[in-house]
ChimeraX commands (.cxc) that place a marker at each C-alpha (Angstrom):
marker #1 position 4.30,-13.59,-2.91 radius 0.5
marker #1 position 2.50,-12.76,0.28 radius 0.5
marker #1 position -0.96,-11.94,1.03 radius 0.5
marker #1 position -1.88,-8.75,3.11 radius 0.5
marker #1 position -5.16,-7.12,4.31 radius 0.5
marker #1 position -5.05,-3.45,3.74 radius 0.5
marker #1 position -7.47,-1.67,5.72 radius 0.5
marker #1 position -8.45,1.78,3.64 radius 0.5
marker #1 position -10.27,4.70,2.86 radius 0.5
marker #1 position -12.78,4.77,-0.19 radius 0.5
marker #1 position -14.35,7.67,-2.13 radius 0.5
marker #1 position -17.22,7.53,-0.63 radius 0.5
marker #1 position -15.81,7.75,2.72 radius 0.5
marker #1 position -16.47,3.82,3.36 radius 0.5
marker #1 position -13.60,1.56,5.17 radius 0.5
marker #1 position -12.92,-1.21,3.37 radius 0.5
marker #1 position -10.91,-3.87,4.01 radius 0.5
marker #1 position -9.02,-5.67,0.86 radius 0.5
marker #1 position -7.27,-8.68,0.34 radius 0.5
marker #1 position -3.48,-7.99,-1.53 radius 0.5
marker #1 position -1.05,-9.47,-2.68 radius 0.5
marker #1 position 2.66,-8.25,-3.42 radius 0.5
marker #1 position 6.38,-9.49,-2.48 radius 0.5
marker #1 position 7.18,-6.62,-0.63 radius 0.5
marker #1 position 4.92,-4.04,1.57 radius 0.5
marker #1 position 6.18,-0.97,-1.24 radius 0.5
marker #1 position 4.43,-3.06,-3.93 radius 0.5
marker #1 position 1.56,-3.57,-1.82 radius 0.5
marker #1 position 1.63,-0.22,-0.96 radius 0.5
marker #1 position 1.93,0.76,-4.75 radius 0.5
marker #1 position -1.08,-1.34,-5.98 radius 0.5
marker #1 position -3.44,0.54,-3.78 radius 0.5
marker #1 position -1.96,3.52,-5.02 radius 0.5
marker #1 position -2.85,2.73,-8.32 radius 0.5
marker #1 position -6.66,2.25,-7.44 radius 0.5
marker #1 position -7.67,5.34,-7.60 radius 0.5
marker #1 position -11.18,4.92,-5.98 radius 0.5
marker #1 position -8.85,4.32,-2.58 radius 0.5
marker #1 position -8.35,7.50,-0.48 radius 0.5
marker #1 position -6.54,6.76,1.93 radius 0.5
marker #1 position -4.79,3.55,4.22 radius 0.5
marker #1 position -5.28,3.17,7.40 radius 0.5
marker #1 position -3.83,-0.17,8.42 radius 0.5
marker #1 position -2.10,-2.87,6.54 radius 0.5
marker #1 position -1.59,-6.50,8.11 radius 0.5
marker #1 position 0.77,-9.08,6.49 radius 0.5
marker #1 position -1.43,-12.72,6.79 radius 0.5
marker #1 position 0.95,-15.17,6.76 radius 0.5
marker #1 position 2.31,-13.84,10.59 radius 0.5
marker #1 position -0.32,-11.33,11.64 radius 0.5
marker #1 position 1.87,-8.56,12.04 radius 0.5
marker #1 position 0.86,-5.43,11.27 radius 0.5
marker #1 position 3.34,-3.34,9.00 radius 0.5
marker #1 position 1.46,0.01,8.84 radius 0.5
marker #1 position -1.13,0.76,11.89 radius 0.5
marker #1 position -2.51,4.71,11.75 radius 0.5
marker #1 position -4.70,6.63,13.61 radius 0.5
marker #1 position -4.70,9.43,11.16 radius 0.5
marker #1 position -5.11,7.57,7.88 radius 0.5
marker #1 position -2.53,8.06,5.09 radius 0.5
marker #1 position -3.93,10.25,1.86 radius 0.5
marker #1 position -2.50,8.53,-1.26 radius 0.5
marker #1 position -2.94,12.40,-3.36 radius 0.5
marker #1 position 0.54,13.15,-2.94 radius 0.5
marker #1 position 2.12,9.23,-3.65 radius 0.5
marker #1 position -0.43,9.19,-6.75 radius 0.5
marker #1 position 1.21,12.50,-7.84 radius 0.5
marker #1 position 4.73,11.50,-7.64 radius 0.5
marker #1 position 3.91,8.32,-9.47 radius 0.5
marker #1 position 3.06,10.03,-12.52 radius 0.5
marker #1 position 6.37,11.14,-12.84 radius 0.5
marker #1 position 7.64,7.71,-13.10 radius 0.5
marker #1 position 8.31,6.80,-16.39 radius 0.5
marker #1 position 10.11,3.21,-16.55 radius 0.5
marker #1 position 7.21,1.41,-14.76 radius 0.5
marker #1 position 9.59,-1.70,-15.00 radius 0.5
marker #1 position 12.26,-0.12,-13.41 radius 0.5
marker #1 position 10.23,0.76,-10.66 radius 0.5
marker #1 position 8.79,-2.99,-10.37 radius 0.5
marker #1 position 12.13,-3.95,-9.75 radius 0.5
marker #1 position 12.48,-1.28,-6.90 radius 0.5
marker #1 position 9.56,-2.41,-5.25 radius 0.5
marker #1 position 10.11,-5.96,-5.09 radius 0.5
marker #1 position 13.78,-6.45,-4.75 radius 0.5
marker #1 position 14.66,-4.61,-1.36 radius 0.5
marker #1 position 11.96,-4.34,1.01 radius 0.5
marker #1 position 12.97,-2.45,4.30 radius 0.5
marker #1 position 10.25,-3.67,7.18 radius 0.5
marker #1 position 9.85,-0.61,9.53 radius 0.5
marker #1 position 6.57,-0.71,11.51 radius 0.5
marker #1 position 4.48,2.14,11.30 radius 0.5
marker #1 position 2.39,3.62,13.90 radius 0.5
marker link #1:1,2 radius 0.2
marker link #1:2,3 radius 0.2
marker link #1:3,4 radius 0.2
marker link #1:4,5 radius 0.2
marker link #1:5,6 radius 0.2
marker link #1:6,7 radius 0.2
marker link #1:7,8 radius 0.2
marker link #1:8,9 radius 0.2
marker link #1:9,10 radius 0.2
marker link #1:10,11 radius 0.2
marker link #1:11,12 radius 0.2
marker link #1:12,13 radius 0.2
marker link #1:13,14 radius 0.2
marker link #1:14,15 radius 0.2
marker link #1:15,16 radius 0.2
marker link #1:16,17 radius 0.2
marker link #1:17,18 radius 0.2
marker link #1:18,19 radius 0.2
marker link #1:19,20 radius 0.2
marker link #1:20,21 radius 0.2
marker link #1:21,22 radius 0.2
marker link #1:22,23 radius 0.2
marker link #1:23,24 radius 0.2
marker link #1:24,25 radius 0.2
marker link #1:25,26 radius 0.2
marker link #1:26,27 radius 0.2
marker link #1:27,28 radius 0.2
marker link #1:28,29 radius 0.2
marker link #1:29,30 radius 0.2
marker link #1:30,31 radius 0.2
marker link #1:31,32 radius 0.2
marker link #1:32,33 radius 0.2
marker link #1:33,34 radius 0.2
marker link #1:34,35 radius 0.2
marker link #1:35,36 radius 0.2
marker link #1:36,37 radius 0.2
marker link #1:37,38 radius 0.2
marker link #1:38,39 radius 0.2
marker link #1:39,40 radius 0.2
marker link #1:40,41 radius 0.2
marker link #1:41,42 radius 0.2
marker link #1:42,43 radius 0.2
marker link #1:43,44 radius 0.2
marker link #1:44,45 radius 0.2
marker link #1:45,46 radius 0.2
marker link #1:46,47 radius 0.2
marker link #1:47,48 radius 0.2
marker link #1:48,49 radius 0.2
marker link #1:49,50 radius 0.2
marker link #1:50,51 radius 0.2
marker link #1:51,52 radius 0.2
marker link #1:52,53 radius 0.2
marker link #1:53,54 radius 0.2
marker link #1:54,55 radius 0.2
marker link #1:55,56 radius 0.2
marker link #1:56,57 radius 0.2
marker link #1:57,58 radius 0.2
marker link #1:58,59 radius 0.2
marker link #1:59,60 radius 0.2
marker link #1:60,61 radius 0.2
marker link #1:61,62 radius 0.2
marker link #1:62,63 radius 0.2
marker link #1:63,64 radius 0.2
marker link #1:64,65 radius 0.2
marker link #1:65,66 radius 0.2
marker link #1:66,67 radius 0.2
marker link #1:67,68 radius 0.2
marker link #1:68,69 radius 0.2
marker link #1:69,70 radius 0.2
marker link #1:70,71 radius 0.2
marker link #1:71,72 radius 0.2
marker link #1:72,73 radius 0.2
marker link #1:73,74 radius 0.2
marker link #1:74,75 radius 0.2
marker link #1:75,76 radius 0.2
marker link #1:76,77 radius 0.2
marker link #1:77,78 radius 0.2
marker link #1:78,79 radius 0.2
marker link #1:79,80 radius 0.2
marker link #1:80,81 radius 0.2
marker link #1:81,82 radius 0.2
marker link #1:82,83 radius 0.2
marker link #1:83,84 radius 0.2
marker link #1:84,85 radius 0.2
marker link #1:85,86 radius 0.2
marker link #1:86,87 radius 0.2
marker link #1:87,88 radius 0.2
marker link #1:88,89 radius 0.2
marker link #1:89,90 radius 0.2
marker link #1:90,91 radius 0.2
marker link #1:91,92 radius 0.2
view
């Protein structure tokens, strides 16, 4: 499991910056998804190298991911999506 720091986008309109942990960045990327307090992500750093995976100027809204997620219905299905194949493709 890896640790990232996920830079994001509360409620309130506050940057925060969170610790995470996940094997891949999609199930990092899912967990924040699932806090629904989190607006939006702005930059996400894997620790272990210092690279950062997802860097954006204009922040990305979680509405729409958080809308398609409902439609999942085999939540361990999709565990096993997100943490079996992992494509790394930097984002800027």
């Amino acid at each position: 499991m890896e640790e990232y720091i996920v830079k994001v986008i509360d409620e309130d309109g506050e940057s925060l910056s969170l610790k995470n942990y996940g094997q891949t960045l999609n199930e990092v990327i899912d967990n924040i998804v699932c806090m629904n307090q989190i607006d939006s992500i702005q930059k996400i750093t894997r620790v272990k190298d210092n690279i950062v995976l997802i860097n954006k100027t204009n922040t990305i809204s979680l509405q729409k991911l958080r809308m398609l997620r409902q439609e999942i219905k085999n939540e361990s299905e999709l565990r096993s999506m997100l943490v079996n194949k992992e494509e790394v493709n930097i984002i800027q």
